[in-house]
PADOLUM-935198 format. One record per atom (N, C-alpha, C, CB): x, z, y. Coordinates in steps of 0.001 Angstrom, whole numbers, padded with zeros to 6 digits, always signed. Each point is the difference from the previous one (the first is absolute). Glycine has a CB too. Example, Ala and Ser with C-alpha at 12.3 -4.5 7.8 and 13.67 -1.06 7.14 Angstrom:
BEGIN
+013190+007800-005690-000890+000000+001190+000900+000000+001200-001892+001246-001173+001542-001966+002223+000820+000060+001190-000770+000730+001090+001184-002145-000628
END
This chain:
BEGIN
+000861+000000-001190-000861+000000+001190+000893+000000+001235-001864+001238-001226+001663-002462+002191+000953+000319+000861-000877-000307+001438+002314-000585-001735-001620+001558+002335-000377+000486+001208+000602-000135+001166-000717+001164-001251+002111-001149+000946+001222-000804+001685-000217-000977+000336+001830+000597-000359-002306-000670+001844-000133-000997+000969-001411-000623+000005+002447-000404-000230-003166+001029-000135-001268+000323+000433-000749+000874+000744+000353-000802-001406-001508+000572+001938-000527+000705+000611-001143+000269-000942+000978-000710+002185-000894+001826-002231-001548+000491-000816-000939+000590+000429+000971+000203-001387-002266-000441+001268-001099+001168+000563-000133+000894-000924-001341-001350+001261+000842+002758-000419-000547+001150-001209-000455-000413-001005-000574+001289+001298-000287-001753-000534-001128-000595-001735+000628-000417-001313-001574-001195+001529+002407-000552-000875+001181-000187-001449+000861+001050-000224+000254-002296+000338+000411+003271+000380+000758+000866-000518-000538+000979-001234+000931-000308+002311-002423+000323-002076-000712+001334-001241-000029-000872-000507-001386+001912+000461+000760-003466-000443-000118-000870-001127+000873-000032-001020-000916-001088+001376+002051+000956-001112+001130-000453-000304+000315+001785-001321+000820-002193+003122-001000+002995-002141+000704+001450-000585-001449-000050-001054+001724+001826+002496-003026-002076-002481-000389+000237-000834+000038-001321-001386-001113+001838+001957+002109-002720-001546-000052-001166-001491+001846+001014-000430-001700-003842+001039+002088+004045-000394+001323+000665-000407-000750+000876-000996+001728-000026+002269-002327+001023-001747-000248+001114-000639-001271-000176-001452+000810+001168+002725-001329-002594-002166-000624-000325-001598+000863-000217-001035-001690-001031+000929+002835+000082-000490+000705-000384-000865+000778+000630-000916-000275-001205+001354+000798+002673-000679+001135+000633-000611-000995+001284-001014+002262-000594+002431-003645+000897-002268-001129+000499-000724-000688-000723-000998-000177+001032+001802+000126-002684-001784-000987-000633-000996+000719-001189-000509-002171+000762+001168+003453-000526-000622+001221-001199-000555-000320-001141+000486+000477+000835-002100-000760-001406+003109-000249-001147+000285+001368-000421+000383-002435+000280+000547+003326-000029-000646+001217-000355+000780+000936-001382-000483-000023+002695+000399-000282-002314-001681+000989-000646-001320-000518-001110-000832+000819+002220-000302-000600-003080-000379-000608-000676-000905-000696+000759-001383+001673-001677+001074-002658+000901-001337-000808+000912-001219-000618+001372+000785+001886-000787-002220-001813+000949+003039-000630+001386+000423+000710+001214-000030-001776-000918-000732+003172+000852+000887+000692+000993-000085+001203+000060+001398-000648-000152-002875+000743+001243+002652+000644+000624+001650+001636+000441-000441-002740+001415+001186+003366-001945-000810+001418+000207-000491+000723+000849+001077+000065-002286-001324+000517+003748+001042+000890+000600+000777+001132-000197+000001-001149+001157-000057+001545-002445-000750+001910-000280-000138-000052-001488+001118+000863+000894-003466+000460-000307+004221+000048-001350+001027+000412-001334-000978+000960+001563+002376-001163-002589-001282+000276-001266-000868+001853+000350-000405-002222-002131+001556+002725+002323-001040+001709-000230-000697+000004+000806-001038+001432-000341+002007-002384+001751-002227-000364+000311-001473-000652-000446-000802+000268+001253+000613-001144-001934-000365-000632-000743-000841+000569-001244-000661-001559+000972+001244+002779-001564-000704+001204-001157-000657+000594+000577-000337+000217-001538+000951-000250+002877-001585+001682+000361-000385-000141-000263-001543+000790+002153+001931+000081-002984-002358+000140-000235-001602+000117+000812-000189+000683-001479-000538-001672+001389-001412+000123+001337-000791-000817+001030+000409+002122-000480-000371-002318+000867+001225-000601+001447+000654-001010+000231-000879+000384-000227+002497-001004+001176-002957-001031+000345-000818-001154-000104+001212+001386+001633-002038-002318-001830+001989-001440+000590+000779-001235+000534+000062+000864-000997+000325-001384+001693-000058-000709+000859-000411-002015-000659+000661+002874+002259+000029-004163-002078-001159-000847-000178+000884-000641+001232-000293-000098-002473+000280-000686+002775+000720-000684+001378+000305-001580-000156+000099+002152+000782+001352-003405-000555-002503-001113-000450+000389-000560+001865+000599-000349-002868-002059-000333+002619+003158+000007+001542+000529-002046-000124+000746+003865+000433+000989-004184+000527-001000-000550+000339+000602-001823+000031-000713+002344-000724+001791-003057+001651-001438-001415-000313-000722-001042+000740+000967+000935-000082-002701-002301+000395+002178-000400+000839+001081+000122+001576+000458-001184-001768-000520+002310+002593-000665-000258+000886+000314+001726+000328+000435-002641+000380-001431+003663-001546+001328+000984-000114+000519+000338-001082+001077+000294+001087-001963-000445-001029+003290+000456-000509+001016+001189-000714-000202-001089+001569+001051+001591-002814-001066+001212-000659-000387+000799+000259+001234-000958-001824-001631+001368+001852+002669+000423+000524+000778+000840+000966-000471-001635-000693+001148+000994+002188-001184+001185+000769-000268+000487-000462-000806-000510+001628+000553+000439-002300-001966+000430-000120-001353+001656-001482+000748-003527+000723-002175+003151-001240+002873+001269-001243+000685+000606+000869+000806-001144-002398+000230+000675+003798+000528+000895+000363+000435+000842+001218-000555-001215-001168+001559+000544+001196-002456+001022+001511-000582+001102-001322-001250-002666+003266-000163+002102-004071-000432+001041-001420-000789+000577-000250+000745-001028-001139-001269+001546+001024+003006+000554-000641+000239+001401+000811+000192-002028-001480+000625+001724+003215-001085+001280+000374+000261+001000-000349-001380-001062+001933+001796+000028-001868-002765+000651-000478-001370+001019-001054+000118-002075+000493-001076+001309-001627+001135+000931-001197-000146+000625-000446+000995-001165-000586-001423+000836+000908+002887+001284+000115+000927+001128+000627-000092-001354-000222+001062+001358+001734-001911+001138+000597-000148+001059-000875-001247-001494+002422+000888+000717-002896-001964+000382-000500-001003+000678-001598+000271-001840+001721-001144+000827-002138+001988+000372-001388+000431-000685-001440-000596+002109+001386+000296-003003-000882-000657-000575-000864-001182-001062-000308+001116+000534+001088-002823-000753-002265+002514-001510-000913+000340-000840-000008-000418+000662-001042+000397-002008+001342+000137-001499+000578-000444-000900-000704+000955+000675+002480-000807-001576-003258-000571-001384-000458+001182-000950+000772-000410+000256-002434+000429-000978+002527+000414-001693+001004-000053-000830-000849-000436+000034+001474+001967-001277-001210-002636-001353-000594+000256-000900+000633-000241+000607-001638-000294-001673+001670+000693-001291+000940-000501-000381-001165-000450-000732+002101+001493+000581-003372-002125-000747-000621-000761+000071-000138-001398-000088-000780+001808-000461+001757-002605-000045+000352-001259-000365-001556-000648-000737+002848+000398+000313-003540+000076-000161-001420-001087+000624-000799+000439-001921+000070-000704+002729-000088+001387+001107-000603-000279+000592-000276-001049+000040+000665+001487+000107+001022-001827+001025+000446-001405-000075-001285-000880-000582+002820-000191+001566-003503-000561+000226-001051-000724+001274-000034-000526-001526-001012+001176+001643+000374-002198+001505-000339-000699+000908-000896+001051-001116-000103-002623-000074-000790+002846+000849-001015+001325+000512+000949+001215-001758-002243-000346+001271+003033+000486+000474+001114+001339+000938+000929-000354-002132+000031+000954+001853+000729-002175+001588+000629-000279+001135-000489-000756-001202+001627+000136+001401-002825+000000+000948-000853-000352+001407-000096+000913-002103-001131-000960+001263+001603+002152+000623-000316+001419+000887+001456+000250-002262-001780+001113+002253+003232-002404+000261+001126+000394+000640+000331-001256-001737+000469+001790+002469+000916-001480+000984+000840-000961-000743+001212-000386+002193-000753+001106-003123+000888+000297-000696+001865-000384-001318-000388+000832+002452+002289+000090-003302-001279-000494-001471-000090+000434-000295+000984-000256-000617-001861-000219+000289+002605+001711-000455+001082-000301-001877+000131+000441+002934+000859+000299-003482-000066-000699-001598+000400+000455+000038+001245+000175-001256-001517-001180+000254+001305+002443-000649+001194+000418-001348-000179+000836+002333+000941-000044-003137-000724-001406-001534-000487+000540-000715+000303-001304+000505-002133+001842-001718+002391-001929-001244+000543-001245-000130-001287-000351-001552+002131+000808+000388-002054-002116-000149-001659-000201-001482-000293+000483+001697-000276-002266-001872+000985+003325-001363-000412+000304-000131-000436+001291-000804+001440-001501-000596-002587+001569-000214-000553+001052-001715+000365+000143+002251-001910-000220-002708+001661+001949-001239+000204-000006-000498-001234+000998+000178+002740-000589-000738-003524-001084-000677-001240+001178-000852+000248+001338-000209-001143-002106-000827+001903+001162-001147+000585+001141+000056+000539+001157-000701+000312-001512+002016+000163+001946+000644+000732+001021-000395+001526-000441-000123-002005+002000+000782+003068-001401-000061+001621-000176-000318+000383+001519+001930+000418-002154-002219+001138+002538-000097+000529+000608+001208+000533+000400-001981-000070-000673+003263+000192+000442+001071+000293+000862+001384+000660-001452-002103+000751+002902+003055-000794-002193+000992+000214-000675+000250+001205-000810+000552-001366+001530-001738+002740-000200+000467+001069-000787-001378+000284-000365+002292+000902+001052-003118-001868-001615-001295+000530-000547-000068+000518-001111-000807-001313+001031+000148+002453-001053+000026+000776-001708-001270-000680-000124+001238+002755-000215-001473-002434-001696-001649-000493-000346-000730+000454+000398+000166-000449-001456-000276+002359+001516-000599+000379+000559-000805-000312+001672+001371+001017-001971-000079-000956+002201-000627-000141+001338-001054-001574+000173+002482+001587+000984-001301-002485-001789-000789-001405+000540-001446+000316-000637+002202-002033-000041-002599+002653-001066-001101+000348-000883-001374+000400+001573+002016+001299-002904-001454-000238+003459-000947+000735+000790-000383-001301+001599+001338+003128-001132-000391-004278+000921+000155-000589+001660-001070-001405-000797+003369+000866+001677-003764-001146-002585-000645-001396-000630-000562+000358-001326+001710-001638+001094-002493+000666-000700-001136-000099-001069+000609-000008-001506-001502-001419+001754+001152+002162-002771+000413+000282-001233+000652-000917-000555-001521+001237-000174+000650-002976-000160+000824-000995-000622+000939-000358+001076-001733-000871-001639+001741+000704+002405+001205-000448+000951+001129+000970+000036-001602-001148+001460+001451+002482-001675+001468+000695-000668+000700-000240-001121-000793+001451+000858+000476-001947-001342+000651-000547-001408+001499-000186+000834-002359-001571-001678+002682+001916+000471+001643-000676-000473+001263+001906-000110-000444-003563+002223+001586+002884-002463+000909+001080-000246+001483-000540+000055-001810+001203-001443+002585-000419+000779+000979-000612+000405-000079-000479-001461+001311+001205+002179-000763-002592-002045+000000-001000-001336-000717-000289-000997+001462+000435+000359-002632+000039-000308-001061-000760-000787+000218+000033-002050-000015-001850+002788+001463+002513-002955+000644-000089-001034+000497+001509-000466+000533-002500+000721-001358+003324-000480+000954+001307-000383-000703+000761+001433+002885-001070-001468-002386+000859+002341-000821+000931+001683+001552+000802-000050-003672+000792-000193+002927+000069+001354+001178+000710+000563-000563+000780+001184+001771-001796-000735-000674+002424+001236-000502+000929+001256-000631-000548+000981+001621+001198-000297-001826-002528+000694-000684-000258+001378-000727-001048-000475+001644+000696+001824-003129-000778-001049-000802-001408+000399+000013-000843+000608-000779+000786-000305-000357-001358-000285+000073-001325+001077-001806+000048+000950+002060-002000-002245-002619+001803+001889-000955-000024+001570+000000-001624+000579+000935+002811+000905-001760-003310-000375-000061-001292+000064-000271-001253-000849+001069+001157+001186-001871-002153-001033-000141-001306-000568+000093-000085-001698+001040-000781+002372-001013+002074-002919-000343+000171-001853+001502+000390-000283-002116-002184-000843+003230+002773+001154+001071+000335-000487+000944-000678-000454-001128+001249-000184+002265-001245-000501+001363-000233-000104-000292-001144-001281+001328+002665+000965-000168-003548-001374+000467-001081-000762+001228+000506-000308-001208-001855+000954+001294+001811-001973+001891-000106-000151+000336-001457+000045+000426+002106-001739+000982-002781+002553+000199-001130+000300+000719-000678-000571-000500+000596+001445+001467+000078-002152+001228-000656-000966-000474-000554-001001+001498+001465+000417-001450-002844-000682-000517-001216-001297+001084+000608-001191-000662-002805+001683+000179+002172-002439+000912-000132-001333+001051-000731-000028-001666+000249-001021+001750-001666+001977+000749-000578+000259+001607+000792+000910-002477-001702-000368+001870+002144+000944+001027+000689+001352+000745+001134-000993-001858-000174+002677+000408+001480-003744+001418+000760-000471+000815-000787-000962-001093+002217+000204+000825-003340-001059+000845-000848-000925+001243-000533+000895-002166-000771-001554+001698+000390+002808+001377-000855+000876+001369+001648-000039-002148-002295+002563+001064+003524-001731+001461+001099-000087+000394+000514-001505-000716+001094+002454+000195-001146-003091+000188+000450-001427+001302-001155-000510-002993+001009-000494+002825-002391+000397+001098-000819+000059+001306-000449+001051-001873-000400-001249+001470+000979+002077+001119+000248+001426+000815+001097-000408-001590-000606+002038+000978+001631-002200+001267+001326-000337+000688+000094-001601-001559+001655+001813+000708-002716-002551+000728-000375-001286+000680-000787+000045-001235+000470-000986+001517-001395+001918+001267-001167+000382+001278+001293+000380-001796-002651+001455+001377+003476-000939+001225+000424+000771+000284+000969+001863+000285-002456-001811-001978+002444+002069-000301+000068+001237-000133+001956-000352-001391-003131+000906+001046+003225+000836-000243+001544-000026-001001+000199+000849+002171+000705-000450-002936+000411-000371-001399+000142+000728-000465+001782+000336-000807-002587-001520+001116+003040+002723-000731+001118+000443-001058+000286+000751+001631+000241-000338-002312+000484-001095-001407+000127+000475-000001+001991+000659-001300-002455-002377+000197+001923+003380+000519+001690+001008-002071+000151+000010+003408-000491+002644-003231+001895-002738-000810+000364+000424-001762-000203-000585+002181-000192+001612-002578-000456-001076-001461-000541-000247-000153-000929-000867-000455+000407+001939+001283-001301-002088+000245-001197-001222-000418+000257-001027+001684-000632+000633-001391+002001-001118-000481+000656-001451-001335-000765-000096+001099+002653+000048-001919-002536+000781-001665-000111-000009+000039-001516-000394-000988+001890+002074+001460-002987-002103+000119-001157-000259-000223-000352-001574+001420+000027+002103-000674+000867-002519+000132+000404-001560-001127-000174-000506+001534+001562+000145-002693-000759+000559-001208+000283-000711-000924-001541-000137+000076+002822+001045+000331-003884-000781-000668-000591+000047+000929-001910-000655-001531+002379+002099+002690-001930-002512+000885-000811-000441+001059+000238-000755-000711-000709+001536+000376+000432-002726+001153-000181-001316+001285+000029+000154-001318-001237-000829+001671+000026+001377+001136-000492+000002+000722+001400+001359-000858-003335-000960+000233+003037+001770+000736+000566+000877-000133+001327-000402-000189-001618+001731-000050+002340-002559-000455+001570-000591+000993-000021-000720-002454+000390-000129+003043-001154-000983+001124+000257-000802+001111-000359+001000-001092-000475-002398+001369-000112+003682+001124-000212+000295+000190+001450+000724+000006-002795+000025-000904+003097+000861+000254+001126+001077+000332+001240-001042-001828-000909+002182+000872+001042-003405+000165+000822-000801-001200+001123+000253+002587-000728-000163-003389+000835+000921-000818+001391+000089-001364-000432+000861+002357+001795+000036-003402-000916+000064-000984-000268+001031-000430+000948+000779-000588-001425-001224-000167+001214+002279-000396+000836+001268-001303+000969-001059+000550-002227+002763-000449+004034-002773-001175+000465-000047-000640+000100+001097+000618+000878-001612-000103+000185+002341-000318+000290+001412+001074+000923+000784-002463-000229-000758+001696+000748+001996+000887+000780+000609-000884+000831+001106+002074-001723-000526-000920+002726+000640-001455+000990+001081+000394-000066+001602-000468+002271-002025+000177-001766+002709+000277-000628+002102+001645+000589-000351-002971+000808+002433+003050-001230-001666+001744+000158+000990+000009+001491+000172+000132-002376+001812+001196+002806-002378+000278+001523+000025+001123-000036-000940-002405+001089+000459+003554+000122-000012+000993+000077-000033+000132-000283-002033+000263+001653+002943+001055-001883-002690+000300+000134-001459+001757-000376-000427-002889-000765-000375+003400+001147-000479+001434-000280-000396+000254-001094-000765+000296+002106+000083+000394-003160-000192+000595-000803-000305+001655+000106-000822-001809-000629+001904+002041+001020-002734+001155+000144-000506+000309-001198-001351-000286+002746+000963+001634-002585-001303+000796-001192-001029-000476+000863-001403+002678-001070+001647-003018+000529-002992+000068-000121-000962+001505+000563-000812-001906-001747+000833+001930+002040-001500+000942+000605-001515+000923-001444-000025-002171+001766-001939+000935-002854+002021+001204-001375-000753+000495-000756+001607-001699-000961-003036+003208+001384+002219+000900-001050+001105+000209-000820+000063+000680+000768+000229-001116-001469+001314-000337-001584+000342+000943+000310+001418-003015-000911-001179+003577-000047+001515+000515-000802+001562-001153+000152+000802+001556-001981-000843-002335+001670+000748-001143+000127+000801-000360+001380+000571-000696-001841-001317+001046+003012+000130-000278+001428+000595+001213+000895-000112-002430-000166-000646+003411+000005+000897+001520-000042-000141-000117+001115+000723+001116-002371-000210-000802+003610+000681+000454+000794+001382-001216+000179+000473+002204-000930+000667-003402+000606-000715-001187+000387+000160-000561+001084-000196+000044-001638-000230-000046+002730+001575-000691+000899+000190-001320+000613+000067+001609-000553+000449-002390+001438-001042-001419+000333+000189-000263-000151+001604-000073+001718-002187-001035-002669+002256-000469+000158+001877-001761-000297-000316+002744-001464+001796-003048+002193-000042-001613+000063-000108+000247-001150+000705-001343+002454-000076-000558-002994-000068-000568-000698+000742-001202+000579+000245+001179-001728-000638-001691+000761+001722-001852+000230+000000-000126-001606-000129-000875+002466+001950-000307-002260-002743-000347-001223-001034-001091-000128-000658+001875+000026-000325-002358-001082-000192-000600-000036-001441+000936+000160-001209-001624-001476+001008+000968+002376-001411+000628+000613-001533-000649-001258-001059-000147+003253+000533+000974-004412-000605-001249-000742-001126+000246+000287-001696-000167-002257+001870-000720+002105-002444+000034+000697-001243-000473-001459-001022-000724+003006+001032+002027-003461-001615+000031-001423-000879-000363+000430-001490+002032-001258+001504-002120+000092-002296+000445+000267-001516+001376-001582+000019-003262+001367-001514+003956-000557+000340+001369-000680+000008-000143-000196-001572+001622+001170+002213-001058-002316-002408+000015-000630-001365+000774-000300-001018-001050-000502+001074+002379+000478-000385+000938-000365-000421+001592+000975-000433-001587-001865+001300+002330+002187-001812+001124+000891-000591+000050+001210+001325+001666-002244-001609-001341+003395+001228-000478+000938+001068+001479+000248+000140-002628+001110-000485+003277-001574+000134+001559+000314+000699-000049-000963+001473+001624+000305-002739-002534-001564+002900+000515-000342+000821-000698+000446+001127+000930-001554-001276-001467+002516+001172-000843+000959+001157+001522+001109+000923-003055+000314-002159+003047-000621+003199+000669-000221+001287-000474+001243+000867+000066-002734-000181-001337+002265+000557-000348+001357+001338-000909+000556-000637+000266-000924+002348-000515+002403-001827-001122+000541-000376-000557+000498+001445+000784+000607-002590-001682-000239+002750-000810+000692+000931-000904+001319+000108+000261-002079+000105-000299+003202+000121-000591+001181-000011-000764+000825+001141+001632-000203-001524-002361+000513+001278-000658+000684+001483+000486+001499-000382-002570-001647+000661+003478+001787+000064+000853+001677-000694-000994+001103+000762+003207-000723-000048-004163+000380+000830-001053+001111+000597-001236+000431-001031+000489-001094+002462-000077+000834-003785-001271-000574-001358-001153-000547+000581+000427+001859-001648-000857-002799+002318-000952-000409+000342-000286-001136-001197+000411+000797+002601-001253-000707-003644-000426-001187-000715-001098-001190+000703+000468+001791-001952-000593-002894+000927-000268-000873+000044-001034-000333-000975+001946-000162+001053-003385-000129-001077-001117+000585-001306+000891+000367-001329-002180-001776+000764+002530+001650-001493+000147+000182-001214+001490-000166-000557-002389-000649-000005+003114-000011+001562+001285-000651-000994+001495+000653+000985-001568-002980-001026+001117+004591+001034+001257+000406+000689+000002+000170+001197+000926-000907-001328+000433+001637+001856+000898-000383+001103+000839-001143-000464+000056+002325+000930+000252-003042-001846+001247-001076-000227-000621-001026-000021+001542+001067-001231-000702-002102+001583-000166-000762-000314+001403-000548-000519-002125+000104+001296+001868-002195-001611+001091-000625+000193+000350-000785+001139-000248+000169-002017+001874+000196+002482-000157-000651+001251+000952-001384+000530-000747+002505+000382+001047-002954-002059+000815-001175+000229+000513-000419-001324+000636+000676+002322+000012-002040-002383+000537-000045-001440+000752-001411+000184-002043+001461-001524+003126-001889+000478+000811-001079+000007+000414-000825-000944+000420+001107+001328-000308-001946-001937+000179-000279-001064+000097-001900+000112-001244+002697-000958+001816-003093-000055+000186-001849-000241-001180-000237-000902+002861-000422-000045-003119-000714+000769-000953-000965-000799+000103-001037-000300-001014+000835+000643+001237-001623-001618+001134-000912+000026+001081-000266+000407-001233-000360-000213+000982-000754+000509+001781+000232+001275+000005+000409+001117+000852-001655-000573-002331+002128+000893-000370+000713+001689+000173+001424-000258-001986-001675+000978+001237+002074+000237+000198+001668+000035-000985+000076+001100+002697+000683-000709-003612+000556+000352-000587+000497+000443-000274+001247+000592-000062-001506-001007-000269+002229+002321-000058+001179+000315-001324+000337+000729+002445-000068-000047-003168+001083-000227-000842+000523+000181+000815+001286+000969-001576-001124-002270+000645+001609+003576+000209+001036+000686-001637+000230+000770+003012-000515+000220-003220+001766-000157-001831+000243-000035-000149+000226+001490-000594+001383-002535+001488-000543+003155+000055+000377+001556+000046-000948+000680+000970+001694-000204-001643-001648+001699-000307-001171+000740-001542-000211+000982+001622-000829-002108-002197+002192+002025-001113-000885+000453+000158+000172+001886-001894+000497-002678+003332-000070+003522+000122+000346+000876+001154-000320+000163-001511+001268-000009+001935-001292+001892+001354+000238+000243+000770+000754-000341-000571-000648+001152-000016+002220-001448+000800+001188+000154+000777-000258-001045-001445+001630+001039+000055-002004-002168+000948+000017-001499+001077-001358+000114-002305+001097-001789+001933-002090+001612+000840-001367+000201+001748-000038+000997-003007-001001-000046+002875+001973+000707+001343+000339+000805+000657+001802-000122-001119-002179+001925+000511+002507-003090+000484+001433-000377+001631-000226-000208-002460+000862-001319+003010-000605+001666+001710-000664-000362+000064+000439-001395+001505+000324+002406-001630+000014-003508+000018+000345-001169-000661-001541-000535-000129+003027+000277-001162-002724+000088-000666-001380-000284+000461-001593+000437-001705+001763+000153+002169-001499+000933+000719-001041+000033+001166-000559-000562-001038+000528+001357+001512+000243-001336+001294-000354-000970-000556-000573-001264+001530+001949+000850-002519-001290-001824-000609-000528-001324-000447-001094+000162-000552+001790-000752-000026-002405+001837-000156-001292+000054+001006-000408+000099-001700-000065+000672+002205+000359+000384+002022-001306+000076+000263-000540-001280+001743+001612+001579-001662-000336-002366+000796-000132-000973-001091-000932-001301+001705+002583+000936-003154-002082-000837-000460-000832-000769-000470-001543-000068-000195+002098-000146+000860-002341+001706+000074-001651-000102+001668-000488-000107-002455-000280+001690+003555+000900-002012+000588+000070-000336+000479+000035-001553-000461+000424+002194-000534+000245-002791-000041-000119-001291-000585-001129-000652+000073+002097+000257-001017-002616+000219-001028-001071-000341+000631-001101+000202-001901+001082+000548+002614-001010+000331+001238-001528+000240+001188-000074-000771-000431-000031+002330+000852+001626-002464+001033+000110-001401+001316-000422+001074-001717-001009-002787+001345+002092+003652+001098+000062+000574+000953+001593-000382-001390-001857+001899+000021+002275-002234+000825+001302-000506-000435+000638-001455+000222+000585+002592
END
């Protein structure tokens, strides 16, 4: 966007700041719909691994999620495009990448919702009975509703988890953070790759985050630290050595039926890829905890097999 040696009126000036500010929120910036934070002389550098990032849903704002990634792979140096366009996802699209990470549920709401932080309840008491319908994922549920136009879809085809299921068996690396679990519930393929699925989780409130018994690079020197967070509470499927983080609410505050613990991360190869799961995330605080950060560094680091 260029602006020297012009004269601009107010008007084009907000114009202008508000297509900037669409672009770097809904990816319009880039080809295919994706928003790239690596300058062009990074983006030619032979060899370089690169990273794509699908982010954002309704009960996660993509925004914070590009700006707390961008300390990641700026520190690291690696190139990362964004997109919130979940159908995109294709074999033809991650062809173009080394790592792919998500951070987003697998649900969409055609009908539109009543707002980001709508509980069922509440949407229940604001509209007419059938028009509250929906939940989170349509496949299992979870802690929050939906409200609006008949409720949630899960969006991921069969096609899309078969494309990542054969991407990280070539050789690729895939970290799934946070909410992704919930994707699971509604796709095969992508359920055996991530390895586990979303049960639920209870509001944001403190809780500990500490490393596992089995030693990984990933949790190397890794100290017990709090967050305030969602505590999410998965099922995991796969060899329990390669379980990584755990998570505890050390104030005993449970969760219906299944504890203070949970699991709060895990690592392991899948073919010739590698995969990492990490559950924390639904905030800045947590996403830039310096403990936490570092576990990411290092777990796109691992996934590239750099370390």
């Amino acid at each position: 966007m260029e602006f020297v040696g012009k004269k601009l009126s107010r008007r084009t000036l907000v114009q202008k700041a508000g297509v900037a500010a669409g672009a770097g929120l809904l990816g319009l910036s880039g080809a295919e719909g994706l928003f790239s934070q690596a300058s062009a002389s990074a983006q030619t550098m032979a060899g370089q691994p690169r990273a794509l990032a699908l982010i954002g849903d309704r009960f996660h704002n993509p925004d914070y999620i590009r700006t707390s990634f961008a300390r990641v792979f700026k520190d690291l140096n690696i190139p990362v495009d964004y997109t919130i366009e979940y159908d995109k996802i294709s074999a033809d699209l991650l062809k173009n990448y080394q790592l792919f990470v998500i951070l987003r549920d697998g649900q969409i709401f055609p009908g539109g919702y009543l707002g980001p932080d709508s509980w069922s309840e509440y949407s229940a008491n604001l509209e007419n009975a059938p028009d509250a319908a929906g939940g989170r994922g349509g496949a299992g549920g979870g802690a929050r509703g939906g409200g609006g136009g008949g409720g949630s879809v899960m969006w991921m085809t069969a096609e899309q988890g078969a494309a990542i299921k054969d991407w990280v068996n070539a050789g690729n690396g895939f970290y799934s953070m946070h909410n992704s679990s919930h994707i699971s519930l509604s796709n095969k393929d992508y359920h055996d790759v991530m390895g586990g699925a979303f049960i639920s989780h209870p509001p944001l409130r403190p809780f500990q985050i500490r490393a596992t018994a089995n030693k990984h690079p990933i949790t190397e020197g890794i100290t017990p630290f709090m967050v305030n967070d969602e505590q999410h509470y998965v099922t995991y499927d796969k060899d329990p050595k390669y379980v990584i983080l755990e998570s505890e609410n050390i104030d005993g505050l449970t969760f219906r039926d299944l504890g203070t613990k949970a699991i709060g991360g895990w690592a392991y190869d899948y073919g010739k890829g590698r995969v990492v799961f990490t559950a924390a995330g639904h905030t800045n605080h947590v996403l830039w905890a310096p403990q936490y950060l570092e576990i990411q560094k290092r777990s796109v680091k691992w996934l590239l097999k750099q370390i």
